[in-house]
ChimeraX commands (.cxc) that place a marker at each C-alpha (Angstrom):
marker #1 position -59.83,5.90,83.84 radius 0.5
marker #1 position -57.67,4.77,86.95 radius 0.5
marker #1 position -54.95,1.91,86.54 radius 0.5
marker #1 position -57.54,-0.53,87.47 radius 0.5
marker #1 position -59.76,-0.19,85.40 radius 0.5
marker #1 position -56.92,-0.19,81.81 radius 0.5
marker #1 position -57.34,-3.00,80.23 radius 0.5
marker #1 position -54.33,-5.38,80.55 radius 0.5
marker #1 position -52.08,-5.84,77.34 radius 0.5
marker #1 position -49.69,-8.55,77.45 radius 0.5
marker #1 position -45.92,-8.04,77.42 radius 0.5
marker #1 position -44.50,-7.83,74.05 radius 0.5
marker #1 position -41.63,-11.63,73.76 radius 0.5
marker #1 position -37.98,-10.72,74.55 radius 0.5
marker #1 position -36.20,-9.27,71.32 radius 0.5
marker #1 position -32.72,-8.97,70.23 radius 0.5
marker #1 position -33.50,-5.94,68.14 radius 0.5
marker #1 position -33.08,-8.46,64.80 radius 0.5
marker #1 position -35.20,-9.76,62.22 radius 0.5
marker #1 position -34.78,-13.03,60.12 radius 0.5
marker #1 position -36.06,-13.61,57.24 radius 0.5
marker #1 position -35.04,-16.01,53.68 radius 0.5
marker #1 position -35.05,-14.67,50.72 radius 0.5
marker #1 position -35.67,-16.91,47.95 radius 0.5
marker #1 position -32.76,-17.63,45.85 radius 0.5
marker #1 position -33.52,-16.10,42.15 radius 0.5
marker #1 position -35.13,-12.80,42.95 radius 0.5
marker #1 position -39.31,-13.33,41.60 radius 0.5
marker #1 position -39.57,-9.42,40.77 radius 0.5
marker #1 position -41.16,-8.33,37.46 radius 0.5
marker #1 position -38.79,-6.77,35.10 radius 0.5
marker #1 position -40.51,-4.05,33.32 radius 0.5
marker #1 position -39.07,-1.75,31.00 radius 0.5
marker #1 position -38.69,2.35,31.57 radius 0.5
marker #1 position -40.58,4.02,29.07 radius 0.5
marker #1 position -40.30,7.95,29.63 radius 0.5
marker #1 position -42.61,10.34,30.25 radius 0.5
marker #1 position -43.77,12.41,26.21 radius 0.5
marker #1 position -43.42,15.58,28.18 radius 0.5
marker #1 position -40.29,16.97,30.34 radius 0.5
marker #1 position -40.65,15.25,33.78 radius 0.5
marker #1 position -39.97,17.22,36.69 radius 0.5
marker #1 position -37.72,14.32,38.01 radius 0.5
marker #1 position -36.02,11.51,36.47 radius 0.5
marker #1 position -34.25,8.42,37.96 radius 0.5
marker #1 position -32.90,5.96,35.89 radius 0.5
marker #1 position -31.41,2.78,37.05 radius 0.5
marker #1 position -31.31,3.66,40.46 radius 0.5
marker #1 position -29.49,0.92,42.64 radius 0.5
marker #1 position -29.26,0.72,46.73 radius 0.5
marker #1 position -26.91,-1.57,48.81 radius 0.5
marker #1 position -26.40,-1.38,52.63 radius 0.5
marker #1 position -23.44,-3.13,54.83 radius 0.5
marker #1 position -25.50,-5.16,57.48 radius 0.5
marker #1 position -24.52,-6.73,60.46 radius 0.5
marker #1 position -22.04,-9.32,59.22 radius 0.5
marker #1 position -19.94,-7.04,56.14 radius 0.5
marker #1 position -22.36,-7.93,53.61 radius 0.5
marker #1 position -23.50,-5.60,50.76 radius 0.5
marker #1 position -27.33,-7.18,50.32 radius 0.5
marker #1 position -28.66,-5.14,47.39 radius 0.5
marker #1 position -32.38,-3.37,48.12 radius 0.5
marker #1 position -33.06,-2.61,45.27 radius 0.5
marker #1 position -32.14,-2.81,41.58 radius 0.5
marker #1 position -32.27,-0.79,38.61 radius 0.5
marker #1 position -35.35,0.76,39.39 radius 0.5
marker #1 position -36.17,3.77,37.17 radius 0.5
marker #1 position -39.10,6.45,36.95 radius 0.5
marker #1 position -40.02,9.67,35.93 radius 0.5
marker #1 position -42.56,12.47,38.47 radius 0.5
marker #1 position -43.90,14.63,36.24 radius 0.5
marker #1 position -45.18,18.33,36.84 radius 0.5
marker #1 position -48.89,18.01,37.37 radius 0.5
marker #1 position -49.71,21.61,38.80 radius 0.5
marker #1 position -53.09,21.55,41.05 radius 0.5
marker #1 position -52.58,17.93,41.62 radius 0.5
marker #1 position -51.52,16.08,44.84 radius 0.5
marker link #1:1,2 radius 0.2
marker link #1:2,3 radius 0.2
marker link #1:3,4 radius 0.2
marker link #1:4,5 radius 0.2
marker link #1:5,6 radius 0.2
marker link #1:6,7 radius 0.2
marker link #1:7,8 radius 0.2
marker link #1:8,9 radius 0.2
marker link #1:9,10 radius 0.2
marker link #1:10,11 radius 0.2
marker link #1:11,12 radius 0.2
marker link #1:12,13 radius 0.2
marker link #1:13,14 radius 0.2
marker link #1:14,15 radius 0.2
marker link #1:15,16 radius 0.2
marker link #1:16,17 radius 0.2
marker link #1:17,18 radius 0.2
marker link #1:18,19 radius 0.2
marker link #1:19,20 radius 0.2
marker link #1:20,21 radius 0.2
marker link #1:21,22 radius 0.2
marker link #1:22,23 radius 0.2
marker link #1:23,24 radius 0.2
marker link #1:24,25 radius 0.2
marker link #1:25,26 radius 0.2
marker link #1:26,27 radius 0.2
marker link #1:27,28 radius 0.2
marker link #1:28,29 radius 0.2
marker link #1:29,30 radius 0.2
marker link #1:30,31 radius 0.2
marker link #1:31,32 radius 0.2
marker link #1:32,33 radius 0.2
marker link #1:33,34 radius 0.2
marker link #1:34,35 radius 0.2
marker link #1:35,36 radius 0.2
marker link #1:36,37 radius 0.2
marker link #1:37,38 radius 0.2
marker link #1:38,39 radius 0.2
marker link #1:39,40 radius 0.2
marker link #1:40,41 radius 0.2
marker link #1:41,42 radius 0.2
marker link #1:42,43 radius 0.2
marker link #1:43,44 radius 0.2
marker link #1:44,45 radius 0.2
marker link #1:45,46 radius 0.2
marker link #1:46,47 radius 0.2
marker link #1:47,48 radius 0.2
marker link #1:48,49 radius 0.2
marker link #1:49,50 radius 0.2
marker link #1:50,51 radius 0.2
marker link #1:51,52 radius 0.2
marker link #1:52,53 radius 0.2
marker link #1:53,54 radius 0.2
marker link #1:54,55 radius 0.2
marker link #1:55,56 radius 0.2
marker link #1:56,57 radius 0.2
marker link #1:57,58 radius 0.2
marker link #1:58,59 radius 0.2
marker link #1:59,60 radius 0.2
marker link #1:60,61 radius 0.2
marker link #1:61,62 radius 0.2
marker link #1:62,63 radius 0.2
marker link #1:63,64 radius 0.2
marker link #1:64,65 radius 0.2
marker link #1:65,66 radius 0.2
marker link #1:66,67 radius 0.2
marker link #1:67,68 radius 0.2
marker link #1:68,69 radius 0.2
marker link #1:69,70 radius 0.2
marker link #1:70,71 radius 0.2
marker link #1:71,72 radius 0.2
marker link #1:72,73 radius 0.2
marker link #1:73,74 radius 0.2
marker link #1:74,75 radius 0.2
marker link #1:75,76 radius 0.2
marker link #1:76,77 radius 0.2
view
């Protein structure tokens, strides 16, 4: 296909390289409680937390308490 004939795609608008957004002000997430795995899991994480510094010195959290267990499921996935 010679330039000609490529179909024409817009320009993408001018960006800054940052996203807004709002988060509302009581997080809406579903607290449901960790019940472990009956057998041995192959992994555990409990009440994993994860914070970042972003742009301004702030420590937003990403996430919060968040526990799981991966279990050992040989011949699967």
């Amino acid at each position: 296909m010679s330039d000609h004939e490529k179909p024409q795609i817009p320009p993408a608008p001018a960006s800054r390289g940052r996203s807004r957004f709002t988060l509302p002000s009581k997080p809406q997430a579903a607290h449901l409680p960790h019940e472990p795995a009956a057998e041995t899991p192959k992994l555990r994480v409990s009440g994993l937390c994860i914070t970042y510094i972003d742009h301004s010195g702030g420590r937003p959290e990403a996430v919060r308490d968040v526990s799981f267990d991966i279990l050992d499921k040989p011949g699967v996935g």
